[in-house]
N, C-alpha and C positions, 0 to 999 in steps of 0.2 A: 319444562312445561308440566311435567309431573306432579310435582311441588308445587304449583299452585294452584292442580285442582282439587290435590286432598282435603285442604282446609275447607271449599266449597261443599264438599261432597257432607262433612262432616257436617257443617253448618247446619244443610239442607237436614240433614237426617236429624239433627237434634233439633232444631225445630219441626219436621212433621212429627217427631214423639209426642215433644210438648203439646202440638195443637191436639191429637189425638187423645190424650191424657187428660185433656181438658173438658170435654166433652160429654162426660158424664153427667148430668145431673141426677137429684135425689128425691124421692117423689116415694110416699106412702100416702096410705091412706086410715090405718089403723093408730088408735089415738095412743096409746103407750109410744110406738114408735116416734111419730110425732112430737111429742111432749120428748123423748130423749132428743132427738136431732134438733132440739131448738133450746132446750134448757141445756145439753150436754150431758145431764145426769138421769138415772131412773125416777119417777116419779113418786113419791112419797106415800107410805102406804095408806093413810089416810082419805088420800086425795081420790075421789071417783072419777075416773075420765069414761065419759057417754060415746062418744064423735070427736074423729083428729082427721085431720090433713094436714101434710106439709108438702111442700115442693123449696127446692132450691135450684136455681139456674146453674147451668154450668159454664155461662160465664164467667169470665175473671171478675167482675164489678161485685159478683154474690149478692142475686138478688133473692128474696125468700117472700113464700106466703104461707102462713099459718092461720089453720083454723083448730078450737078445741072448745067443745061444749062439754061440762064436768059441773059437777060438786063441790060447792065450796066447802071448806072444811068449818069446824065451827072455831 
């Protein structure tokens, strides 16, 4: 009887991790920031960023909203 709740037990636990882990989303509001969590890289020195916002759900589907008012470069 032992041996068949181990596997349950583990189960359970490794999925409450995962949903837990999951659960974060990612939410700034400073526009450097933003321009990295959506380009993935720093922002070019050139480039003037005015206003950012980003949000990311912590969903698994990864749903995102990005806003950035900036200077175009010439």
């Amino acid at each position: 009887m032992m041996t068949k709740r181990k596997p349950f037990v583990l189960i359970v636990t490794l999925l409450s991790f995962l949903i837990l882990i999951s659960c974060n989303d990612r939410k700034t509001f400073n526009a450097k920031d933003s321009y990295k969590f959506w380009a993935g890289t720093n922002p070019p020195t050139d480039l003037k960023l005015l206003k950012g916002q980003y949000w990311q759900s912590a969903h698994w589907s990864k749903e995102y909203i990005l806003y950035l008012s900036f200077i175009p470069t010439n």
